[in-house]
mmCIF file of the C-alpha atoms, coordinates in Angstrom:
data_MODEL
# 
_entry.id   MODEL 
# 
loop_
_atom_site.group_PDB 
_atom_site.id 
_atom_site.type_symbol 
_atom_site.label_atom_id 
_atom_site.label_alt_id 
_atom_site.label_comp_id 
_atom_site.label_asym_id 
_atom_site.label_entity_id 
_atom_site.label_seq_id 
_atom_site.pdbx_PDB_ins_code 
_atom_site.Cartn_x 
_atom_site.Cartn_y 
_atom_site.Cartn_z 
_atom_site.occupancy 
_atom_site.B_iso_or_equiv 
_atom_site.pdbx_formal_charge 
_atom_site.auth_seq_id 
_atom_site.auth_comp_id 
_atom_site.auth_asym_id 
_atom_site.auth_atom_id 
_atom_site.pdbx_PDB_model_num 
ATOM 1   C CA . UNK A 1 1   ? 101.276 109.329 109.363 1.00 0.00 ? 1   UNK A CA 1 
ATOM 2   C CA . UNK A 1 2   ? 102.347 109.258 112.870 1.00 0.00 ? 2   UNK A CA 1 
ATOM 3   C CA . UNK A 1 3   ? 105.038 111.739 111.978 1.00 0.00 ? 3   UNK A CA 1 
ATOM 4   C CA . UNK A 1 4   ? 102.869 114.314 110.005 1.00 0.00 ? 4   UNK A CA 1 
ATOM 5   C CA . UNK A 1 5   ? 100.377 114.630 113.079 1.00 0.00 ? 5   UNK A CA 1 
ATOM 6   C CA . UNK A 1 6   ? 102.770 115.081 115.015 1.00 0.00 ? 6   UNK A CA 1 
ATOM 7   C CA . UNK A 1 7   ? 104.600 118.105 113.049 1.00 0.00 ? 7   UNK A CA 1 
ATOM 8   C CA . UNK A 1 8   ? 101.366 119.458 112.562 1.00 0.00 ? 8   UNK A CA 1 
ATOM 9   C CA . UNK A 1 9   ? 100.316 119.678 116.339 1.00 0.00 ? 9   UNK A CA 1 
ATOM 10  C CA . UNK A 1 10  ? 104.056 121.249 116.855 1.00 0.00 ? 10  UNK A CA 1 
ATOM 11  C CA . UNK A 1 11  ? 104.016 123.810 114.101 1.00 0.00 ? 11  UNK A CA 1 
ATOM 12  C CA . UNK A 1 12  ? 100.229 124.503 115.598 1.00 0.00 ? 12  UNK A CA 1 
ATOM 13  C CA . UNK A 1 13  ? 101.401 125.199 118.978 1.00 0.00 ? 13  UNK A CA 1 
ATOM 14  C CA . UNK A 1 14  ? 104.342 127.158 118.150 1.00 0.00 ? 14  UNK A CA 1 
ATOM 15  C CA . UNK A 1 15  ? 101.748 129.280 115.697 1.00 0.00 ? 15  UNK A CA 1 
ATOM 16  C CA . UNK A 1 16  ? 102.831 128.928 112.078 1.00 0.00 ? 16  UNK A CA 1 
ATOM 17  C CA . UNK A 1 17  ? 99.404  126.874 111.452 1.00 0.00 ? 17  UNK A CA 1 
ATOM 18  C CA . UNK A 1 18  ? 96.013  127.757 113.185 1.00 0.00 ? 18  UNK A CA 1 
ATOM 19  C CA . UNK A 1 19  ? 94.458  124.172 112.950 1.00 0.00 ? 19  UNK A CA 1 
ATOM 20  C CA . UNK A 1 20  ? 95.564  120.495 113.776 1.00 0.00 ? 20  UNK A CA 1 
ATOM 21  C CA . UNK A 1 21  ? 93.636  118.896 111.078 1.00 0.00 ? 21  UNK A CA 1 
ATOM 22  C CA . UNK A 1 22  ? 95.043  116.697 108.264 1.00 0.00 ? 22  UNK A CA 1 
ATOM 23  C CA . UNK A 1 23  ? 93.912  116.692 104.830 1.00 0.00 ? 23  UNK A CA 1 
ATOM 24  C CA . UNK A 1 24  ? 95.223  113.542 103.430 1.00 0.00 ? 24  UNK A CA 1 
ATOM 25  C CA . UNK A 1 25  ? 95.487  113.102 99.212  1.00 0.00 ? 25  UNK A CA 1 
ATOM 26  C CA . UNK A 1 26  ? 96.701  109.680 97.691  1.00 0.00 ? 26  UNK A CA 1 
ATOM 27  C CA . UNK A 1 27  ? 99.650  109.770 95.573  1.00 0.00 ? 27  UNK A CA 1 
ATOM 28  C CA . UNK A 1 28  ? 97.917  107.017 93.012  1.00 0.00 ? 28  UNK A CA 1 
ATOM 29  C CA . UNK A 1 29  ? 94.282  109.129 93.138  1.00 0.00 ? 29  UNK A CA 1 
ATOM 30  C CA . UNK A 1 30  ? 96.070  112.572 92.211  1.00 0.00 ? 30  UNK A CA 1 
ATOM 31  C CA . UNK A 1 31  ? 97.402  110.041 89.083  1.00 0.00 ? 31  UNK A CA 1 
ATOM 32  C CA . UNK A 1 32  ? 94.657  108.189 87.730  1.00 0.00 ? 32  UNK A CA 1 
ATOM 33  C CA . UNK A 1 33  ? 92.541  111.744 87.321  1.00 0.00 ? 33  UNK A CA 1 
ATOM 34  C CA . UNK A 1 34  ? 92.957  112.951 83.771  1.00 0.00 ? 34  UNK A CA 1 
ATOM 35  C CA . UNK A 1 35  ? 92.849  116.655 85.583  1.00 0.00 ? 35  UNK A CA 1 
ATOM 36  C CA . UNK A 1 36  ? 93.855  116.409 89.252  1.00 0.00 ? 36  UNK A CA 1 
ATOM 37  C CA . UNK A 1 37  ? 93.052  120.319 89.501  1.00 0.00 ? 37  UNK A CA 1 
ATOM 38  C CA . UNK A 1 38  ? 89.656  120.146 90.802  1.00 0.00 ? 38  UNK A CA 1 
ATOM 39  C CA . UNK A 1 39  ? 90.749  117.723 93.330  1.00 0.00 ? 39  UNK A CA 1 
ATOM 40  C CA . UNK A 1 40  ? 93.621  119.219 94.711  1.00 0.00 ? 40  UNK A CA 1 
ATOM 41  C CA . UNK A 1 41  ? 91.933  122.880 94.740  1.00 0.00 ? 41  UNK A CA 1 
ATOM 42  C CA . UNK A 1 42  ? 89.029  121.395 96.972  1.00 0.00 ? 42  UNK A CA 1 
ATOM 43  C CA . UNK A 1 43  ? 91.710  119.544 99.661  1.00 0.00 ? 43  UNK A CA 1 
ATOM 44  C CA . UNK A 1 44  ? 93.312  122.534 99.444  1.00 0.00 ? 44  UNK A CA 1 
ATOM 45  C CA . UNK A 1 45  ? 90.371  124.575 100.240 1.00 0.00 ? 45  UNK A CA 1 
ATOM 46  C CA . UNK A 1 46  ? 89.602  122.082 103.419 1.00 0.00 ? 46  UNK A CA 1 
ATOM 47  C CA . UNK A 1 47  ? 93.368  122.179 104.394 1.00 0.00 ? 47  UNK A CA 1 
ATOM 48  C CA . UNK A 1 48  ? 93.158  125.793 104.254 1.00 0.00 ? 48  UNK A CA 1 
ATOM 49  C CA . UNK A 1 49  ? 95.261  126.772 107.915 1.00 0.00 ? 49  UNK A CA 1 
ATOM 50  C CA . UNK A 1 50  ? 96.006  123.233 108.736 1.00 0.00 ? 50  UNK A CA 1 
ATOM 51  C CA . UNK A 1 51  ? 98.027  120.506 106.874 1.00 0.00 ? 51  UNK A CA 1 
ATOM 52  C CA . UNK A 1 52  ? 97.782  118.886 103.601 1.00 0.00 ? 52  UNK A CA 1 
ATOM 53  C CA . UNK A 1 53  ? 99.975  115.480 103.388 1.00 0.00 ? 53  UNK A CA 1 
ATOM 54  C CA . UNK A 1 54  ? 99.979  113.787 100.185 1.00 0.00 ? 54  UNK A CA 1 
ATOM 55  C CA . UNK A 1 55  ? 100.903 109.820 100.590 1.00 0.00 ? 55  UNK A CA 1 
ATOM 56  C CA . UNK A 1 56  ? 103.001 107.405 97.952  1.00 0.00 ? 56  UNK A CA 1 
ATOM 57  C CA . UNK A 1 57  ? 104.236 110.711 95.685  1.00 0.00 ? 57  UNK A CA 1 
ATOM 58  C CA . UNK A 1 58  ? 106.293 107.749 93.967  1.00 0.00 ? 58  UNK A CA 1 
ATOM 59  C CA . UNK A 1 59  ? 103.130 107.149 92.458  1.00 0.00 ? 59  UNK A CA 1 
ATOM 60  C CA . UNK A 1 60  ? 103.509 110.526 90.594  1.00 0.00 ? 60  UNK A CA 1 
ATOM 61  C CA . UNK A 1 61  ? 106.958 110.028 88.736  1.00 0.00 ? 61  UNK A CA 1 
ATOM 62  C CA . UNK A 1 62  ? 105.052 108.473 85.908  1.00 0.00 ? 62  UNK A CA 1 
ATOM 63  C CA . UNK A 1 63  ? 102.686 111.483 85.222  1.00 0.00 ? 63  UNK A CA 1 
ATOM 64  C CA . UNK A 1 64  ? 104.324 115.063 84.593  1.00 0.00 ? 64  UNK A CA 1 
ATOM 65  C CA . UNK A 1 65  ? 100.715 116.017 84.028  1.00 0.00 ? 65  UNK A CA 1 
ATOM 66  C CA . UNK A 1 66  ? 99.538  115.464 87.832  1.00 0.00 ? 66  UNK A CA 1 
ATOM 67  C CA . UNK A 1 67  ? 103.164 116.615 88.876  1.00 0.00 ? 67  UNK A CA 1 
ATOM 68  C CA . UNK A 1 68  ? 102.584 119.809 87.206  1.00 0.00 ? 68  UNK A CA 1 
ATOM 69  C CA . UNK A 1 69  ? 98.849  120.485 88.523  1.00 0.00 ? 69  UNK A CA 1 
ATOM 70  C CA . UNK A 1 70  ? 100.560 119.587 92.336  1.00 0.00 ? 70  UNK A CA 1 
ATOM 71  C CA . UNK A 1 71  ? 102.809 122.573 91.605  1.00 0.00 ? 71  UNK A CA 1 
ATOM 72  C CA . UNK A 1 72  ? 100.666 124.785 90.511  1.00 0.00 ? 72  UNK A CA 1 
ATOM 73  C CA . UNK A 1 73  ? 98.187  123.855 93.358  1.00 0.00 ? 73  UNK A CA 1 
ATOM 74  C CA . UNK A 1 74  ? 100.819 124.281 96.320  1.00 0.00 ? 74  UNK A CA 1 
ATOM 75  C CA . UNK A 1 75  ? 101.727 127.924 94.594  1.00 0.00 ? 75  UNK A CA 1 
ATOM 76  C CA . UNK A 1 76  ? 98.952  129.033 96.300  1.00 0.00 ? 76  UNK A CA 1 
ATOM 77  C CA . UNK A 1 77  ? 99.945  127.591 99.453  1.00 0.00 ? 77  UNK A CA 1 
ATOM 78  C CA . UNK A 1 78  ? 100.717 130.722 102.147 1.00 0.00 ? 78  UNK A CA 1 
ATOM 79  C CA . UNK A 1 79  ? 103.153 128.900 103.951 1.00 0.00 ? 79  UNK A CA 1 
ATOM 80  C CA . UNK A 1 80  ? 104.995 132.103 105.584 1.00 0.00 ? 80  UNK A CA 1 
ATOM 81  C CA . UNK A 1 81  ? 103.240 133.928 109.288 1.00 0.00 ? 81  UNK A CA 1 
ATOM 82  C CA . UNK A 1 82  ? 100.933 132.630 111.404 1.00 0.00 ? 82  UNK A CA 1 
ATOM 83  C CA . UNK A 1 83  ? 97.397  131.285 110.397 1.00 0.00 ? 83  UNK A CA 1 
ATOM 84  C CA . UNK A 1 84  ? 99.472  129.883 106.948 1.00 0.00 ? 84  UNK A CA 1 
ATOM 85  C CA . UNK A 1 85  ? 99.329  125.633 105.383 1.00 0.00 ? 85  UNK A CA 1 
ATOM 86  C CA . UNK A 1 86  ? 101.262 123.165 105.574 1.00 0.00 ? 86  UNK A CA 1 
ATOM 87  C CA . UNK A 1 87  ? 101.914 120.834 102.710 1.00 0.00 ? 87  UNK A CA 1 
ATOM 88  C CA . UNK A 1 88  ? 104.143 117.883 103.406 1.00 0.00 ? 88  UNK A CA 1 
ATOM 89  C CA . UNK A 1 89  ? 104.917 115.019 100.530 1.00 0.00 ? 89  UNK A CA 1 
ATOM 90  C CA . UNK A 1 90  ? 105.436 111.469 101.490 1.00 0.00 ? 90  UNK A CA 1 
ATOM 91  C CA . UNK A 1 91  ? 107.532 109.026 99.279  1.00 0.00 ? 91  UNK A CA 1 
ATOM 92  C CA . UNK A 1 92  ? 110.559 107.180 99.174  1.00 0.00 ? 92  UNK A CA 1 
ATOM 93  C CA . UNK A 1 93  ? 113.968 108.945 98.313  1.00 0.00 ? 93  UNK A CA 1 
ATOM 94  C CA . UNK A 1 94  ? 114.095 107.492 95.119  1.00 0.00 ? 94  UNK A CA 1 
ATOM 95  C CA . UNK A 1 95  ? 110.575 108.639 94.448  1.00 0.00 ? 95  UNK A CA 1 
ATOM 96  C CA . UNK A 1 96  ? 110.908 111.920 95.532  1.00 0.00 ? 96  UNK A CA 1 
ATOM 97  C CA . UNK A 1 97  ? 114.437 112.260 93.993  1.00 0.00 ? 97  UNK A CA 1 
ATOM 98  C CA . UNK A 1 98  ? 112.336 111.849 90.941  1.00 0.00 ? 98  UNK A CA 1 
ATOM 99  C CA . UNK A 1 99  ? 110.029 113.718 91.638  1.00 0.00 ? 99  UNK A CA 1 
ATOM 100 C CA . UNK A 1 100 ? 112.313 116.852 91.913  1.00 0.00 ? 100 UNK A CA 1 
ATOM 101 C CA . UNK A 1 101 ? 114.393 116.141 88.874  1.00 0.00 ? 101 UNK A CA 1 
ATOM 102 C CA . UNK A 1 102 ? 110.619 115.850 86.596  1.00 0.00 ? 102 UNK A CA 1 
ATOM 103 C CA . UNK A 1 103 ? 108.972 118.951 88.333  1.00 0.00 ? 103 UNK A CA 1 
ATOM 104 C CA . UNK A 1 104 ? 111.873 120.779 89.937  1.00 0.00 ? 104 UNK A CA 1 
ATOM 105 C CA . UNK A 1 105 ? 109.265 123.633 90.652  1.00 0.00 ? 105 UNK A CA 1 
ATOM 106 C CA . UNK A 1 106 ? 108.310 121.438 93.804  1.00 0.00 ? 106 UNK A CA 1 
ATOM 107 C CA . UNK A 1 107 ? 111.340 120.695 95.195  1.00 0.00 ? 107 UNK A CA 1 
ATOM 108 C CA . UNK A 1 108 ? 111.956 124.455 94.801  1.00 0.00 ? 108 UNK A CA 1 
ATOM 109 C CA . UNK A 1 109 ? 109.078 124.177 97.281  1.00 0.00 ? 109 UNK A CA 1 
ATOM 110 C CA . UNK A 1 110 ? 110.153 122.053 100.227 1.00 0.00 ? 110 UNK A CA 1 
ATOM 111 C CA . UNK A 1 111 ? 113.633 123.421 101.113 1.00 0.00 ? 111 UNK A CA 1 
ATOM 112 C CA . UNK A 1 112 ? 112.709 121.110 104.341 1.00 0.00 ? 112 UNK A CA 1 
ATOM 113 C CA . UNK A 1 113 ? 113.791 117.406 104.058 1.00 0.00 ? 113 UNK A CA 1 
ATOM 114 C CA . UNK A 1 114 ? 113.551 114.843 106.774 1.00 0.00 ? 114 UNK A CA 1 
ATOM 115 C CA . UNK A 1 115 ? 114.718 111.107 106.506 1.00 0.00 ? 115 UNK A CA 1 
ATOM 116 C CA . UNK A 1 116 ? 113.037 108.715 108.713 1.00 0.00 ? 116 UNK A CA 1 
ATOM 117 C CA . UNK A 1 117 ? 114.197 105.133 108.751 1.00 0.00 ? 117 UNK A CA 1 
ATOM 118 C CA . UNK A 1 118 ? 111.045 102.656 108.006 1.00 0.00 ? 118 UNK A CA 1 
ATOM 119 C CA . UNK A 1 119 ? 111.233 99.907  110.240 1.00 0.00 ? 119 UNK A CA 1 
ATOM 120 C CA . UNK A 1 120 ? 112.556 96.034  109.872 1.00 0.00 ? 120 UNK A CA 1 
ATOM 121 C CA . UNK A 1 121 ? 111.091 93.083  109.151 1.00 0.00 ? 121 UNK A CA 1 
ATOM 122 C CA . UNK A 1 122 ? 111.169 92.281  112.734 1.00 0.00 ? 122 UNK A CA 1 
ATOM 123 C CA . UNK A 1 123 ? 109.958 95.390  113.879 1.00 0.00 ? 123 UNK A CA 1 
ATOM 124 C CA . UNK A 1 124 ? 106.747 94.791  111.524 1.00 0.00 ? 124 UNK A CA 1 
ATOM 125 C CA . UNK A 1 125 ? 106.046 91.613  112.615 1.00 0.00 ? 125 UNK A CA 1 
ATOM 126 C CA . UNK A 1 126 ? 106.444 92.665  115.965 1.00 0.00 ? 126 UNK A CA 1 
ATOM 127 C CA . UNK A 1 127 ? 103.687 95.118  114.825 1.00 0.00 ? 127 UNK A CA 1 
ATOM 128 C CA . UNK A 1 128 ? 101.530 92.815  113.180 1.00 0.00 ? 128 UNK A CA 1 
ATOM 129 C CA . UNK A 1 129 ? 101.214 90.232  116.307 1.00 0.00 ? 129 UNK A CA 1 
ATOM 130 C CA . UNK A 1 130 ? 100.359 93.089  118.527 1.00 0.00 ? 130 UNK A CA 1 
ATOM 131 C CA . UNK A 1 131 ? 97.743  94.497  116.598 1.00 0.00 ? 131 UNK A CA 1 
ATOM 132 C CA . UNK A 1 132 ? 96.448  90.280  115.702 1.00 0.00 ? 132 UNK A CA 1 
ATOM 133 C CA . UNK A 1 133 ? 95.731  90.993  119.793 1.00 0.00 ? 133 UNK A CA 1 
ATOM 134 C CA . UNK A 1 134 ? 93.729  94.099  119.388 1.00 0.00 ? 134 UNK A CA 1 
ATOM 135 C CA . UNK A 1 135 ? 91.315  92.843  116.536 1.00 0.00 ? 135 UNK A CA 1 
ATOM 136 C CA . UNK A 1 136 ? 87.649  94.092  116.833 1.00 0.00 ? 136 UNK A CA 1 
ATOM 137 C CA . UNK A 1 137 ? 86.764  90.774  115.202 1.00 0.00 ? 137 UNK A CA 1 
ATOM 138 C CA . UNK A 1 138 ? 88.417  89.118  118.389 1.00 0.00 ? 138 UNK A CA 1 
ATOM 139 C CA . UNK A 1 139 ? 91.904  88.214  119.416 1.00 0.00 ? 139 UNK A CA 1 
ATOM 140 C CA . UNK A 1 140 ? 94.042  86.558  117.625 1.00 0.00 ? 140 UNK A CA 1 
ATOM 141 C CA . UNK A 1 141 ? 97.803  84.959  118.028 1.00 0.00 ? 141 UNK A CA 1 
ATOM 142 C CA . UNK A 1 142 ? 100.609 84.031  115.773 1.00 0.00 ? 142 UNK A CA 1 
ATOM 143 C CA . UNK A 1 143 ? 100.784 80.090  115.457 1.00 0.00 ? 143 UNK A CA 1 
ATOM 144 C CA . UNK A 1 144 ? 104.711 78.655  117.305 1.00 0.00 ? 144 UNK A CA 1 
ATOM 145 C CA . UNK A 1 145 ? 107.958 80.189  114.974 1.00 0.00 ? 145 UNK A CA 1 
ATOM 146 C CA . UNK A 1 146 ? 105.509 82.054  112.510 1.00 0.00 ? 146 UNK A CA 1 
ATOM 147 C CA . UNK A 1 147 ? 107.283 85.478  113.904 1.00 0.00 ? 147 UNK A CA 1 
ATOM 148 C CA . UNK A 1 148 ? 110.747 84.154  112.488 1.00 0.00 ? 148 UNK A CA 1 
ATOM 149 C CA . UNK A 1 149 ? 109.252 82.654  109.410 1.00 0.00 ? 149 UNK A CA 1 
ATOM 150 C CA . UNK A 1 150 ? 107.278 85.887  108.981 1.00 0.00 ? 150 UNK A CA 1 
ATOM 151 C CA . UNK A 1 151 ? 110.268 88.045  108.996 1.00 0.00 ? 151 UNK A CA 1 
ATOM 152 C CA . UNK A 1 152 ? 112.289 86.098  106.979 1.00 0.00 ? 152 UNK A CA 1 
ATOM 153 C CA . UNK A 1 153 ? 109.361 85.877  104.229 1.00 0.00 ? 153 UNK A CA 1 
ATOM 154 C CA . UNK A 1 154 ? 109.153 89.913  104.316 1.00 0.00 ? 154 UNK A CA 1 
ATOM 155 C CA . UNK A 1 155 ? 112.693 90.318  103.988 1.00 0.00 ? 155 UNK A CA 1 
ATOM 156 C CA . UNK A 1 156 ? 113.004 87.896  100.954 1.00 0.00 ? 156 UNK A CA 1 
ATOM 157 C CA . UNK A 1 157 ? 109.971 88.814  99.437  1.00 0.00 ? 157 UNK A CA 1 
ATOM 158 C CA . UNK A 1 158 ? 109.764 92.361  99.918  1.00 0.00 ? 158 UNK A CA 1 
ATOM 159 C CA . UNK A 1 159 ? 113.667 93.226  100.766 1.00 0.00 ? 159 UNK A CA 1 
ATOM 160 C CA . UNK A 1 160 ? 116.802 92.820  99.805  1.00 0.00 ? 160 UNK A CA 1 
ATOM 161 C CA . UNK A 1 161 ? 116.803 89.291  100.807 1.00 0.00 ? 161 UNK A CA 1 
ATOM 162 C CA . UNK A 1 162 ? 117.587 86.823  104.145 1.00 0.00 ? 162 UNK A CA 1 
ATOM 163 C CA . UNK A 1 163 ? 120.999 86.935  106.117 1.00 0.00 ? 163 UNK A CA 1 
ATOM 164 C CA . UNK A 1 164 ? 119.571 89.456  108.180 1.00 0.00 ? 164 UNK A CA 1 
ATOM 165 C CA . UNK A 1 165 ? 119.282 91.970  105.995 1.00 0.00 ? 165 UNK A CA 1 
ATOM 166 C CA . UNK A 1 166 ? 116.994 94.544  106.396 1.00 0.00 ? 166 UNK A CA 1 
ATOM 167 C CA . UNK A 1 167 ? 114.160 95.422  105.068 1.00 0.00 ? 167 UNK A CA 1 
ATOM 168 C CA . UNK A 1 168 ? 114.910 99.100  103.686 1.00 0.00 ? 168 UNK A CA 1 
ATOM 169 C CA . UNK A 1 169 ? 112.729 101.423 101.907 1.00 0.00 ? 169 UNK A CA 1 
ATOM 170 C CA . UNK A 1 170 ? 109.608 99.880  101.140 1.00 0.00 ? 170 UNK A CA 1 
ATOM 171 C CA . UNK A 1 171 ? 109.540 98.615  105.418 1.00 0.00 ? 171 UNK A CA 1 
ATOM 172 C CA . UNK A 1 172 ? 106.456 100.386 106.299 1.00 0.00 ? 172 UNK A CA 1 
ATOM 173 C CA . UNK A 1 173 ? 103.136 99.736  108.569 1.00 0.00 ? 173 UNK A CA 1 
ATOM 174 C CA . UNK A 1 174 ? 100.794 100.120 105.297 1.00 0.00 ? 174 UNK A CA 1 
ATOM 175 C CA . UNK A 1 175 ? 102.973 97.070  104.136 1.00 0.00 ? 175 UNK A CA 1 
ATOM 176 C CA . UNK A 1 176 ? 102.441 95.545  107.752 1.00 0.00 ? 176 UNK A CA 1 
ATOM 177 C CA . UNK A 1 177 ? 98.308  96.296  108.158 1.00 0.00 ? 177 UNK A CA 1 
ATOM 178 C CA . UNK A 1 178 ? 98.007  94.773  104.657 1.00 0.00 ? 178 UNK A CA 1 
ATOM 179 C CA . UNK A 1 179 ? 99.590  91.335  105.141 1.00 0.00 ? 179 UNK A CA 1 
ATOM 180 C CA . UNK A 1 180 ? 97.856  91.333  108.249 1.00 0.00 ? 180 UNK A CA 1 
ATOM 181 C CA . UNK A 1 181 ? 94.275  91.658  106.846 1.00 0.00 ? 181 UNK A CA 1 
ATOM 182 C CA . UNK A 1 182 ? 95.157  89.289  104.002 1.00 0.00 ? 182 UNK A CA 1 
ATOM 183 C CA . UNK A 1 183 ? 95.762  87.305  106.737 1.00 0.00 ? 183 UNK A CA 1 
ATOM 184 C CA . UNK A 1 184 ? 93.127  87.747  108.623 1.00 0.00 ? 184 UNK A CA 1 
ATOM 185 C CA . UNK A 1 185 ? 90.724  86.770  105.200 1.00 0.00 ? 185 UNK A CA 1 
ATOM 186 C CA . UNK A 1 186 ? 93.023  83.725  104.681 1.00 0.00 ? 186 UNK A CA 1 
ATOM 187 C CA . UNK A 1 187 ? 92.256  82.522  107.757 1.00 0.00 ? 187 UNK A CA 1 
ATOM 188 C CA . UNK A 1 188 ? 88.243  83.238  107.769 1.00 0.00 ? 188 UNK A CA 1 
ATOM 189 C CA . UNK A 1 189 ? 88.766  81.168  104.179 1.00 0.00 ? 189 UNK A CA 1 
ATOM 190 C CA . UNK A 1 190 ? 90.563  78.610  106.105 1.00 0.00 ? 190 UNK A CA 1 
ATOM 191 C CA . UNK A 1 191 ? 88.122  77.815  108.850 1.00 0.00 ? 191 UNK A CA 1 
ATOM 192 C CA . UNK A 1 192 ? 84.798  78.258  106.266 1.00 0.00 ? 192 UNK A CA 1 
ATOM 193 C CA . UNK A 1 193 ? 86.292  75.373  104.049 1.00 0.00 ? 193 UNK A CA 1 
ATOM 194 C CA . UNK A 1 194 ? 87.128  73.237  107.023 1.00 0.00 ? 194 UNK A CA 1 
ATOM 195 C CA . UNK A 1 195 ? 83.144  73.757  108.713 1.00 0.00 ? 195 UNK A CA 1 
ATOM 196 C CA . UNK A 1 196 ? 81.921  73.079  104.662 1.00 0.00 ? 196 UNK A CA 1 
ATOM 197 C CA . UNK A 1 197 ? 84.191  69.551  104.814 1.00 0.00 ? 197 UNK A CA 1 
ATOM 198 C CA . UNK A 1 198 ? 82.339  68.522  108.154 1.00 0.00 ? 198 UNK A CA 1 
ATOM 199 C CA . UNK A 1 199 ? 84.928  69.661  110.837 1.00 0.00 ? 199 UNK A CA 1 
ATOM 200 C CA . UNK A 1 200 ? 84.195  72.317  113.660 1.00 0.00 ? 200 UNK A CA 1 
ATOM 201 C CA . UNK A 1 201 ? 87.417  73.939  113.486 1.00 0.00 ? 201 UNK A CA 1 
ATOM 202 C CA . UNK A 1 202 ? 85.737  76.580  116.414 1.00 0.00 ? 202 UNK A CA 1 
ATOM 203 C CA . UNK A 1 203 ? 86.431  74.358  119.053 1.00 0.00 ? 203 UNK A CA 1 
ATOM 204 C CA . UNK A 1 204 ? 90.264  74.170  118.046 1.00 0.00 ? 204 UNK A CA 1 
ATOM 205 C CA . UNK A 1 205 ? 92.820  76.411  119.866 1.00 0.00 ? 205 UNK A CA 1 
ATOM 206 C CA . UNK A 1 206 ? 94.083  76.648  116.061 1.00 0.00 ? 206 UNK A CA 1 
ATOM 207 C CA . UNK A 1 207 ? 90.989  78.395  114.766 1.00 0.00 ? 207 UNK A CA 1 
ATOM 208 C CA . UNK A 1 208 ? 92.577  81.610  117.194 1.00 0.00 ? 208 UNK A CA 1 
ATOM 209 C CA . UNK A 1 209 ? 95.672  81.677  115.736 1.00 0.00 ? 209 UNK A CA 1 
ATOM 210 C CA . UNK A 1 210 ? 97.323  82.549  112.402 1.00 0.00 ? 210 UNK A CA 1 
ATOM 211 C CA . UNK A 1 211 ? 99.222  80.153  110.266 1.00 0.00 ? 211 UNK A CA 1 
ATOM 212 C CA . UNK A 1 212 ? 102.020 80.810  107.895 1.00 0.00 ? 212 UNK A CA 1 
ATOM 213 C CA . UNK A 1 213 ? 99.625  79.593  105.349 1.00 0.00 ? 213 UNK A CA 1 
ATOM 214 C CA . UNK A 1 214 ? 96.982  82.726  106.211 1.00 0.00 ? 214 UNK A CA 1 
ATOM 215 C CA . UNK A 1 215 ? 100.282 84.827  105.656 1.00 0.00 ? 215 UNK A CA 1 
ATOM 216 C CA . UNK A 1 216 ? 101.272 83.010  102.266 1.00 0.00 ? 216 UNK A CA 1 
ATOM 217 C CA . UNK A 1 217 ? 104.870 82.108  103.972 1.00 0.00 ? 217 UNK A CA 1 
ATOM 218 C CA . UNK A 1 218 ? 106.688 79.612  101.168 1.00 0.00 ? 218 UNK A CA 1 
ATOM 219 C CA . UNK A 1 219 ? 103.418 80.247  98.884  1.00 0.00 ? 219 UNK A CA 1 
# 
């Protein structure tokens, strides 16, 4: 996300777009409609001079139907002079690679292909403790070693395995923000069955901090 506001704010200063604003669609919502026309045509419409992003495209692959309404919709894109919209897909390579090969109309459409590395386990836990800090619920810290635990659980779990290896592909902050408000629940679920057993677990250091067991670690 980070990325596409920040192309869109570019391409708006250096005039090929005339507004900042992000219309955002959902891979798996453009899916699940029998007819995504309607839908797109109305983002569309309220991207109209600004940006339309569509998120998880690997959600797509499965429905030529959806793939071939996207298509149509972006053919109506102005994308050339000032004033025109941007449309920018979001997947993985694989995703998108099959995206292309089942509609190759829409690659036809994005001559324009960047690769950004998604970030390690590490980085993501790094990520996730920062933002445990910033909670509007209230502070909260990572419990001693849960950062190494934590990143060897997302590497095994949602990688290619431990030894270091990273994450890859599906290393993203979506993946980070939900673990972390799993978490977050765990832990509320934690404390509530510890007050309904007797116990004030609020006058604990431990009820601030989060456990491997709020992140599922070895679960």
């Amino acid at each position: 996300e980070t990325f596409v506001r920040l192309a869109t704010c570019f391409l708006r200063a250096a005039g090929a777009i005339s507004r900042e604003e992000v219309i955002w669609v959902d891979g798996q919502e453009l899916a699940d409609k029998g007819d995504p026309s309607e839908l797109l045509a109305a983002r569309l419409a309220a991207a109209e001079h600004g940006c339309l992003a569509i998120r998880d495209v690997d959600a797509l692959v499965e429905s030529r139907e959806a793939l071939r309404a996207l298509a149509a919709a972006l053919g109506s894109v102005d994308g050339a002079g000032s004033g025109g919209t941007l449309a920018i897909l979001l997947g993985t390579p694989q995703g998108l690679a099959r995206v292309s090969r089942t509609e190759p109309a829409l690659d036809a459409r994005f001559p324009t292909q960047i690769a950004i590395p998604d970030f390690t386990a590490a980085e993501l836990v790094q990520f996730m403790e920062e933002a445990a800090k910033h909670l509007p619920s209230g502070a909260l810290a990572f419990e001693d070693k849960l950062a190494d635990l934590l990143t060897e659980h997302i590497n095994e779990t949602y990688g290619g395995g431990g030894q270091g290896k990273e994450l890859g592909e599906r290393g993203n902050l979506a993946l980070a923000r939900r673990l972390l408000q799993r978490a977050v629940q765990n832990r509320i679920t934690r404390l509530f069955n510890r007050i309904q057993e007797g116990e004030t677990p609020g006058e604990s250091p431990e009820s601030e901090r989060l456990t491997k067991e709020d992140f599922e670690v070895g679960a």
